[in-house]
Structure formats: C-alpha cells, structure tokens
C-alpha positions in Angstrom: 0.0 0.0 0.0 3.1 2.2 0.8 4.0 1.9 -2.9 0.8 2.5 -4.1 0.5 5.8 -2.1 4.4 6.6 -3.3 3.4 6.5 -6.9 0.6 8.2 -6.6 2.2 10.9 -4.9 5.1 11.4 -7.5 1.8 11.5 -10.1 0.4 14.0 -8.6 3.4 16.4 -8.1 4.1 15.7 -12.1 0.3 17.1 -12.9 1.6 20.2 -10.5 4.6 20.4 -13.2 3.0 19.8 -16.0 -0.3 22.8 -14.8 3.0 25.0 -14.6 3.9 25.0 -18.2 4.3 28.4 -20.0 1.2 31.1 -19.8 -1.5 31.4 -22.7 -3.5 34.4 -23.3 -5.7 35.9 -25.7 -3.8 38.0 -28.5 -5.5 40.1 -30.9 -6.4 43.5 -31.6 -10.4 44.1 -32.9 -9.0 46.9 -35.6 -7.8 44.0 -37.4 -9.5 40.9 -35.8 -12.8 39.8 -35.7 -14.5 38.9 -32.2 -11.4 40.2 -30.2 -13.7 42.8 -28.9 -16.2 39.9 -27.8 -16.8 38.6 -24.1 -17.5 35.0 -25.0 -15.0 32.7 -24.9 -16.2 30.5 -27.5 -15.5 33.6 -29.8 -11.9 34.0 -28.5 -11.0 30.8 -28.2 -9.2 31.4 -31.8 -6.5 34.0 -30.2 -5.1 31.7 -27.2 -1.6 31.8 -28.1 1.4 31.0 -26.1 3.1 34.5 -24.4 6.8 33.5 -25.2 10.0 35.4 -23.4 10.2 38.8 -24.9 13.7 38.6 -27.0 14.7 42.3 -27.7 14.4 45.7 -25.5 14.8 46.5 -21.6 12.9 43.8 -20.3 14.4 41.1 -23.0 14.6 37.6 -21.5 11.3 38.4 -19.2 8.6 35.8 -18.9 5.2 36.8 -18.8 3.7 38.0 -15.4 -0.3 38.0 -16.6 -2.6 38.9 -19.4 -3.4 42.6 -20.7 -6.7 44.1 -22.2 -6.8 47.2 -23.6 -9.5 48.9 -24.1 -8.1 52.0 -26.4 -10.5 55.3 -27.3 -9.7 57.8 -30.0 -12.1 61.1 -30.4 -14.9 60.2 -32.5 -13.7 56.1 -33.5 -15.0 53.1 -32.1 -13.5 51.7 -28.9 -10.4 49.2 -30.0 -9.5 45.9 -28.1 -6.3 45.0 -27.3 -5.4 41.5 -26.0 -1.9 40.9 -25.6 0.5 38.7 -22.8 1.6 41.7 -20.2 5.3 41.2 -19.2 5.6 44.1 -16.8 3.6 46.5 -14.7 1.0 45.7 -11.9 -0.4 41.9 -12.3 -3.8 42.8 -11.2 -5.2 45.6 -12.4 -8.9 46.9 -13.0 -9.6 49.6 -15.2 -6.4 51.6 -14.9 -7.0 55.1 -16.8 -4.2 56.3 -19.4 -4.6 59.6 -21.2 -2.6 60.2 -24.5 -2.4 62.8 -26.9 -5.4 63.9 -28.8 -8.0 62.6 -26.7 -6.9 58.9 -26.6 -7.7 57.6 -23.5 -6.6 53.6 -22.3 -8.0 51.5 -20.0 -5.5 48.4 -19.3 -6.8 45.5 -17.2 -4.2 43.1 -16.1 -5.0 39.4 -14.6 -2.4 37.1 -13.6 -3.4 33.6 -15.3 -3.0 31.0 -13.0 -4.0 28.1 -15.6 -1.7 28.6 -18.7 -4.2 26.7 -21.1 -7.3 29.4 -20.1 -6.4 32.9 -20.3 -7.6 34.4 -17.1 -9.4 37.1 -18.9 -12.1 34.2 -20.5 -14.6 32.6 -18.6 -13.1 31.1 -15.0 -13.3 27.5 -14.2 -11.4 25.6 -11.8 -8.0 25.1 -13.3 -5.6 22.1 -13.1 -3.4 23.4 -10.7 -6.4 23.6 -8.2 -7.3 20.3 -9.2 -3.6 18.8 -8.6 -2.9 20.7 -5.3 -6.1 18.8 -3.9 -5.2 15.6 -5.0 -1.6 15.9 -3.8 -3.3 16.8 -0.2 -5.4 13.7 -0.2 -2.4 11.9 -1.0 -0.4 12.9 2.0 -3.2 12.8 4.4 -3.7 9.0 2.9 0.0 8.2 4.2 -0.2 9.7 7.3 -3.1 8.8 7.8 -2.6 5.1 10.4 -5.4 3.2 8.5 -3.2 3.0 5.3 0.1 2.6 7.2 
C-alpha cells in the first residue's frame, strides 16, 4: 500500500509540473481581428496563443507576469480591443485610466493567469493546478493517515 501511495504521490506532483507550463493568453487587436472585442469565450478561443519570453528591449529575456486588455478610445472612433501577454507593470489591475495625446484615453486590465491553457481574462473554471494541489493533499493525508500505514 506504501508503494501504491508513493506512486501516486510522484503523479500527482508531475500534474503540478506539468499545470506550470508556460502562460496562454488571448492575443489580438479588434482593428484587425474579428470577435477580439467579444466577451464570449467561444469567440476568443481562436487567439489563445502562447506568451513566449520577450527577446529584444529593456525587459528582453522576461517571462510573462499576466494577461493585458486594452481597451483603447480615439475622439470620435469606435473603442479598440487590445489583447496581448503583459510582461511588466501591476499583475492585477482593474480599469487603470491612461490619457494620451489627442483625446486617446486607455484602460489596461491586467490578470495574472494561473491556468496557462485558459487565459484568465475568459470565462473562470477551476483550473488544473487547483485540481492537482487537492489531489496531492489527499495523498499525503492518505499516508499519514494510520489506517493505510
């Protein structure tokens, strides 16, 4: 039984490893791609795209920290939507206001995505990382635990 609960603990700490593989995010912009500026995750399912390590500039080398949304307005245009892996700045944030030159004005939301394969700015579920954290409990209380001893 020992073995048993030895294997089943190495499992679980390789589904912690494996929920720990690089971040995903939407990436698009609605100026040039349809849906982006949709809600529905069905529609953005399309744009989940890997956020690899920036290669070039100050922050070259950086991993991604969470997932941006920008919502961008110019004068008299309609609003564009920004999606797009956000390798620096606050990892949460909630309508932050930017104002630019001629009456742009940004709103960045930021969301740290703790399930790389769902972009934390889609619809929430419960991701494999919560799911392998609670097995992996179960299995230590199982051999401590003196019935299985």
């Amino acid at each position: 039984m020992r073995v048993l609960t030895t294997n089943l603990l190495i499992f679980a700490a390789g589904l912690i490893v494996i929920a720990d593989r690089s971040m995903r995010c939407y990436q698009c912009n609605s100026a040039n791609d349809a849906n982006c500026d949709s809600s529905d995750a069905k529609d953005l399912n399309q744009y989940i795209k890997l956020c690899p390590l920036l290669k070039e500039g100050t922050y070259a080398g950086n991993k991604p920290i969470a997932c941006r949304k920008i919502v961008q307005n110019v004068e008299e245009l309609p609003a564009q939507i920004i999606r797009e892996c956000a390798y620096t700045g606050d990892k949460q944030l909630d309508g932050m206001r930017k104002q630019g030159n001629k009456a742009v004005k940004l709103l960045y939301y930021h969301c740290e995505n703790v399930n790389g394969d769902i972009p934390c700015n889609g619809t929430q579920q419960i991701t494999t990382r919560h799911l392998s954290l609670i097995l992996l409990l179960v299995i230590i209380i199982a051999i401590v635990h003196p019935k299985y001893q």
